[in-house]
C-alpha positions in Angstrom: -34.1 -50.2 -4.9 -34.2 -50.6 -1.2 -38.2 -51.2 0.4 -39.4 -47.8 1.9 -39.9 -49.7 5.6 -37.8 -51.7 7.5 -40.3 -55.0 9.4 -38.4 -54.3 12.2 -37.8 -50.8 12.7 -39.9 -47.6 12.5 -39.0 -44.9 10.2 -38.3 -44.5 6.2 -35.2 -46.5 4.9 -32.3 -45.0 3.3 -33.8 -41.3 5.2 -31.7 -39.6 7.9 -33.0 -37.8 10.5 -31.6 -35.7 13.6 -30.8 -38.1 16.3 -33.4 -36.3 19.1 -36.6 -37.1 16.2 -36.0 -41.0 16.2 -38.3 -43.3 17.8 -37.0 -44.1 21.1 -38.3 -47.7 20.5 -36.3 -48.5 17.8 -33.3 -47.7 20.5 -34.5 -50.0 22.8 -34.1 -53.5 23.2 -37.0 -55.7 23.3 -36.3 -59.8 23.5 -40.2 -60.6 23.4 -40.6 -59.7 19.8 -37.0 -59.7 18.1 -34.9 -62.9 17.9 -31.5 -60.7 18.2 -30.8 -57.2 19.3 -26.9 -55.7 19.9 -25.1 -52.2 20.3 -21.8 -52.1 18.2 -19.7 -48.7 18.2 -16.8 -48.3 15.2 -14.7 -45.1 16.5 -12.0 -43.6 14.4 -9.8 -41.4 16.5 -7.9 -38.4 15.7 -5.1 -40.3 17.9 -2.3 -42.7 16.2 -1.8 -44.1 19.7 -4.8 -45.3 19.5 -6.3 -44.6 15.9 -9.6 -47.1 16.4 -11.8 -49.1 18.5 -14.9 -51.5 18.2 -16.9 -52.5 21.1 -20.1 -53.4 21.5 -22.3 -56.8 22.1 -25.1 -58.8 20.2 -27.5 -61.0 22.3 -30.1 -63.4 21.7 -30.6 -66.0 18.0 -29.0 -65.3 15.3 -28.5 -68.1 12.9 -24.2 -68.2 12.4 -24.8 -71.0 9.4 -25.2 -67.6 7.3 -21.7 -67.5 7.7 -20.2 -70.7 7.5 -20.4 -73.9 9.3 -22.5 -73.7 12.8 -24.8 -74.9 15.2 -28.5 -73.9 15.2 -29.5 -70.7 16.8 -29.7 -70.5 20.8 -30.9 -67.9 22.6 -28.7 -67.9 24.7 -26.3 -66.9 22.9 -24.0 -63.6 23.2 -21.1 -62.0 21.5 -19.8 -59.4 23.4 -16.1 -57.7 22.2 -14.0 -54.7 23.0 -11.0 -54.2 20.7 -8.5 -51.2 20.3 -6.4 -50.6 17.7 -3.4 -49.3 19.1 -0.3 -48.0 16.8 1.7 -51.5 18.6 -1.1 -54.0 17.4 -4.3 -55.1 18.4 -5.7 -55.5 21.9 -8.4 -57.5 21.8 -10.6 -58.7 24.6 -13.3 -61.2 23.0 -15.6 -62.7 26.0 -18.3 -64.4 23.0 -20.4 -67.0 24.6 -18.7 -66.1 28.1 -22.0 -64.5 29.3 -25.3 -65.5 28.4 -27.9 -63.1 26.7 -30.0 -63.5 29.5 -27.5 -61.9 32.1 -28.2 -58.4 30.1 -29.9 -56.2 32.0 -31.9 -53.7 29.3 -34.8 -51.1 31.1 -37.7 -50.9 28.7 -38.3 -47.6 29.4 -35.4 -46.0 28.8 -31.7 -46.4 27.3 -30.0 -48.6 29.7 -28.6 -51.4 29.5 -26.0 -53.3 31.8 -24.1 -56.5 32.4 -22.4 -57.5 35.6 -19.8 -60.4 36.3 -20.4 -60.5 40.0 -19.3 -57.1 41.7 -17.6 -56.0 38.4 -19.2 -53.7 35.6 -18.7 -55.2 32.5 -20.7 -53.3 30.2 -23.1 -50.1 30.6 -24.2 -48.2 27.8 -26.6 -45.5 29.4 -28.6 -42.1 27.7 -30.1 -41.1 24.5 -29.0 -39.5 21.9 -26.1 -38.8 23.6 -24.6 -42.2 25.3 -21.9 -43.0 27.8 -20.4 -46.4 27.1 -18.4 -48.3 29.8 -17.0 -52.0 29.3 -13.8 -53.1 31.3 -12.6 -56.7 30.7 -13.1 -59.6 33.3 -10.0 -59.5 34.7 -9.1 -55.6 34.4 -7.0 -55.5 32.2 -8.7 -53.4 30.0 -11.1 -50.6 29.8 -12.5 -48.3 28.2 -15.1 -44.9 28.8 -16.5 -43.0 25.7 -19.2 -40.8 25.6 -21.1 -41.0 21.9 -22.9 -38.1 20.8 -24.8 -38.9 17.6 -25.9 -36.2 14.8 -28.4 -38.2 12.6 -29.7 -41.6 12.4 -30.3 -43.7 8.9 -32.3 -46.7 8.7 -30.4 -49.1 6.7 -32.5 -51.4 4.1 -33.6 -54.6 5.6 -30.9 -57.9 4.4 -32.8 -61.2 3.4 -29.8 -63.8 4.5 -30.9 -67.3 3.8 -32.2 -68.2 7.5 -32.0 -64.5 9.0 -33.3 -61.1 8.5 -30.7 -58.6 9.2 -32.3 -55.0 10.4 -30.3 -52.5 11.7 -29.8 -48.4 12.2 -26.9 -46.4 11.8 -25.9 -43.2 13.5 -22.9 -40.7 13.2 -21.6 -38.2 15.4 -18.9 -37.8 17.3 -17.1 -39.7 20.7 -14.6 -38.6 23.4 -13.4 -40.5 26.1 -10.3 -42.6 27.3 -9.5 -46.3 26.7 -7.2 -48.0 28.8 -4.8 -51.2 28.6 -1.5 -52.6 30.1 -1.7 -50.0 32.9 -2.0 -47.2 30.1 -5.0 -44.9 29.9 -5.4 -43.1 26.5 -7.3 -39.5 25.7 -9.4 -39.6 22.3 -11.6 -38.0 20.6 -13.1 -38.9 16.7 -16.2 -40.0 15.2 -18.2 -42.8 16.4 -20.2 -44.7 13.9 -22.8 -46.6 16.2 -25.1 -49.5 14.9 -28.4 -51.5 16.4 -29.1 -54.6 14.4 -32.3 -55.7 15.5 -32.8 -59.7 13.8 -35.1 -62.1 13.2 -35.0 -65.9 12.4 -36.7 -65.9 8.9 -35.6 -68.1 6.3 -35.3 -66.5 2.4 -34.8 -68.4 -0.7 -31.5 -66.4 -1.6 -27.9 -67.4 -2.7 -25.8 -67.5 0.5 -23.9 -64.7 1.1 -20.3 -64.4 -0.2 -18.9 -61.7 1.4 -19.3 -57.8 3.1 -17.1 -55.2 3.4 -18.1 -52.5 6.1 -16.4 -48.9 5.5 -16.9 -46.4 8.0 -15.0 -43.8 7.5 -13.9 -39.5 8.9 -12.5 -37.3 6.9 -10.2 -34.6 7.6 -12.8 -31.7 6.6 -15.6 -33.3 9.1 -17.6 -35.2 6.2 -18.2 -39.0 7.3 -19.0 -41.8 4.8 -20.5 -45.4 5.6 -20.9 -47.7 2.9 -21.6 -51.5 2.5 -20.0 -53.4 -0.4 -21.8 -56.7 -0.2 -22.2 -60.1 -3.0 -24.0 -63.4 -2.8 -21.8 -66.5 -3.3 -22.1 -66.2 -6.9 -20.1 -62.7 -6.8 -23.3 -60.6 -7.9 -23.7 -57.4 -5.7 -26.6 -57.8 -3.0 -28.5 -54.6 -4.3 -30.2 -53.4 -1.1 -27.2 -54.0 0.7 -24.2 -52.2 -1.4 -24.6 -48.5 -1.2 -22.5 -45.1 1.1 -24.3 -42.8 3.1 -22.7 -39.6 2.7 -22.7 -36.9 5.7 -21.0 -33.5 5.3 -19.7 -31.4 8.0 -23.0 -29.4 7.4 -24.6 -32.7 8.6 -26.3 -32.9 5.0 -27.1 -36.6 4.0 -26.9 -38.0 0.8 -28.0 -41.8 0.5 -26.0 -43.5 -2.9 -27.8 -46.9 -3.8 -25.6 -49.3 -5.4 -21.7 -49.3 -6.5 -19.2 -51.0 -8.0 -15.8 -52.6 -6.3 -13.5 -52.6 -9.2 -10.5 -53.8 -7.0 -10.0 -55.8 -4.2 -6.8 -56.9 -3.3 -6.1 -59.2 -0.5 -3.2 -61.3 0.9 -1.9 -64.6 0.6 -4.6 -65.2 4.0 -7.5 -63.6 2.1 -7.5 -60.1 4.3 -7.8 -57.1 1.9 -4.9 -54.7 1.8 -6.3 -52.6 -0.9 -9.7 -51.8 -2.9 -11.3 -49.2 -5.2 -15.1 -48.4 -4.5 -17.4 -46.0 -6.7 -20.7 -44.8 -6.1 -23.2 -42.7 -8.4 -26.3 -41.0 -8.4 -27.6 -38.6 -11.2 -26.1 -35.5 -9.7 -23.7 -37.3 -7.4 -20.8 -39.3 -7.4 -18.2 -40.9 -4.7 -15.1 -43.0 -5.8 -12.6 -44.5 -3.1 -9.0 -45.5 -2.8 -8.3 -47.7 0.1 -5.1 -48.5 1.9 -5.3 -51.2 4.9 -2.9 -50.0 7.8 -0.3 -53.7 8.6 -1.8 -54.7 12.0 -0.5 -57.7 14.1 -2.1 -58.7 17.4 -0.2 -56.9 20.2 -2.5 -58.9 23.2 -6.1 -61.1 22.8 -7.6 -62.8 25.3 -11.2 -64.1 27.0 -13.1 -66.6 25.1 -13.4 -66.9 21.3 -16.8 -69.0 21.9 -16.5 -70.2 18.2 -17.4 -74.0 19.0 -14.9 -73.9 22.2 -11.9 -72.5 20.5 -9.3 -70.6 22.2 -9.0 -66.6 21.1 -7.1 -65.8 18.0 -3.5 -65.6 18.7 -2.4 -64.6 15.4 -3.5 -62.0 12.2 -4.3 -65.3 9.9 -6.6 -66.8 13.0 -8.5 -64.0 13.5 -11.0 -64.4 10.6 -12.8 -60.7 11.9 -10.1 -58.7 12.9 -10.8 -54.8 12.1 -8.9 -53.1 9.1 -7.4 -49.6 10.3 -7.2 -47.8 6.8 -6.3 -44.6 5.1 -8.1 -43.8 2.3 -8.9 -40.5 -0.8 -11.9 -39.7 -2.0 -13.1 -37.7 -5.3 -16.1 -36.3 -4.4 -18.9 -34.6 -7.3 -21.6 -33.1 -6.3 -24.1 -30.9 -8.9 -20.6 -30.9 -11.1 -18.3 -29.2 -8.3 -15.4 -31.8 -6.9 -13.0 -32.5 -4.0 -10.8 -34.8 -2.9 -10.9 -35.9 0.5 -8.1 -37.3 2.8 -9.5 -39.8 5.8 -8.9 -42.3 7.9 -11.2 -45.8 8.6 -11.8 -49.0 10.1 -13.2 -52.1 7.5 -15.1 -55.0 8.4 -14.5 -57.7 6.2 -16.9 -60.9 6.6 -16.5 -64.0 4.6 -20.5 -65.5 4.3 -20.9 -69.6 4.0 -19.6 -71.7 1.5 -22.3 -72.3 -1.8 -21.4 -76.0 -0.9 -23.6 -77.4 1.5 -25.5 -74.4 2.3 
């Protein structure tokens, strides 16, 4: 079972609350006491021009070796992405290590937070609970404005990685806005699924992680699922960090601990194409067929910041390219079920090798 506090965020784990009742300073970023604080919104849109979109940053020392080989953590050190998944490919704009965490502007009063490249806005996220999000790429080329409205807010359980400790919160609600690339400015509306991992450098005598899949997901009646399926390098299931958080259109919460991944199929690269998930709880139950969306790179550019590398050009480069899925759901709940039609977008994170770790 997961711990009943997070060390680095206020509030019960695992308990969802309306987004106006949580602690403003867990929103808030705060460099003097946590190693490594980001914002990072997954939207799945109702469009197929445009059927998904992460964006978001992370600033400040996180140890990468978590997740294969590295160098030790800087504070310096930024990621910073904006990607849409358009129904022509990928456009992705990846500026990691570009910027410096320093350059982000974050008011300690209040929800705002900015980086500037010279004259040009590159990033403002502005407002609590409800949000307005702008990022634009260096050069122009891209851009994007969405204004997230969240519902409810979860406290995830805290992850013990072998020389981090991964924190974070999770809220749900929905997002409307326009994103824009090529000369081409897109409506959309959907669900946003926006996280704040908060970190800190702490070293835990655990296996190294294997690998995580991250399923955020909206389904055609309104209900929303988000659900970690995560193992160690010895293929055992992380407890504390495999479990779905179930929202219904009601806004009704209902956290499932655990699950199973009976099937995870994946191509000749390693990228899934297909699973089969399953949750339970004594008077619940939520199983999951998967289907990963074929998705090429249409356009990627910036700075890829992995030890000086140029961006991904191609599908089997890019090791964290985001998996558009559509996916059915049997859902039982106090012995009544439904089957649920949705759409989603996977992360899928490979953790470091057992050797040498």
């Amino acid at each position: 079972m997961c711990a009943e506090q997070s060390l680095n965020l206020s509030g019960e784990v695992a308990r969802t609350v309306a987004a106006r009742d949580f602690p403003l300073a867990n929103v808030l970023m705060d460099p003097s006491r946590y190693d490594y604080e980001g914002n990072w919104a997954f939207c799945v849109f109702d469009s197929e021009e445009i059927p998904a979109a992460r964006f978001g940053f992370g600033a400040g020392a996180f140890d990468l070796r978590d997740y294969g080989p590295g160098e030790a953590p800087s504070r310096e050190f930024m990621l910073l992405q904006m990607e849409m998944m358009t129904r022509e490919g990928a456009v992705l704009w990846l500026a990691n290590c570009k910027y410096k965490a320093s350059q982000i502007l974050s008011d300690p009063r209040r929800m705002e937070v900015t980086l500037n490249d010279g004259a040009r806005r590159i990033l403002r996220i502005s407002g609590w609970p409800t949000s307005l999000w702008q990022m634009s790429s260096d050069d122009g080329q891209a851009e994007l404005e969405m204004e997230i409205a969240p519902e409810s807010v979860t406290i995830l359980p805290d992850q013990k990685l072998r020389r981090n400790l991964f924190a974070m919160w999770l809220t749900v609600g929905k997002a409307k806005g326009w994103l824009r690339y090529n000369g081409r400015r897109v409506a959309v509306k959907g669900t946003a699924f926006y996280d704040h991992p908060r970190t800190s450098l702490l070293q835990h005598k655990v296996p190294p992680l294997g690998r995580y899949l991250y399923m955020p997901i909206a389904f055609e009646d309104g209900s929303r699922v988000a659900a970690y399926h995560t193992v160690d390098a010895t293929g055992r299931c992380v407890e504390d960090f495999c479990f779905a958080l179930f929202i219904s259109p009601d806004g009704r919460a209902q956290w499932l601990p655990g699950g199973a991944m009976p099937r995870l199929a994946c191509d000749p690269n390693g990228f899934p194409t297909a699973w089969s998930a399953n949750w339970l709880s004594p008077k619940w139950s939520l199983s999951l067929e998967a289907t990963v969306r074929e998705t090429g790179i249409l356009k990627a550019w910036g700075s890829s910041g992995w030890g000086g590398g140029a961006v991904p050009q191609t599908r089997a480069e890019n090791r964290n390219l985001p998996l558009v899925f559509d996916c059915t759901a049997r859902v039982t709940r106090y012995g009544r079920e439904l089957t649920l039609r949705g759409k989603g977008m996977a992360e899928y994170v490979l953790g470091a090798d057992t050797e040498g770790s």
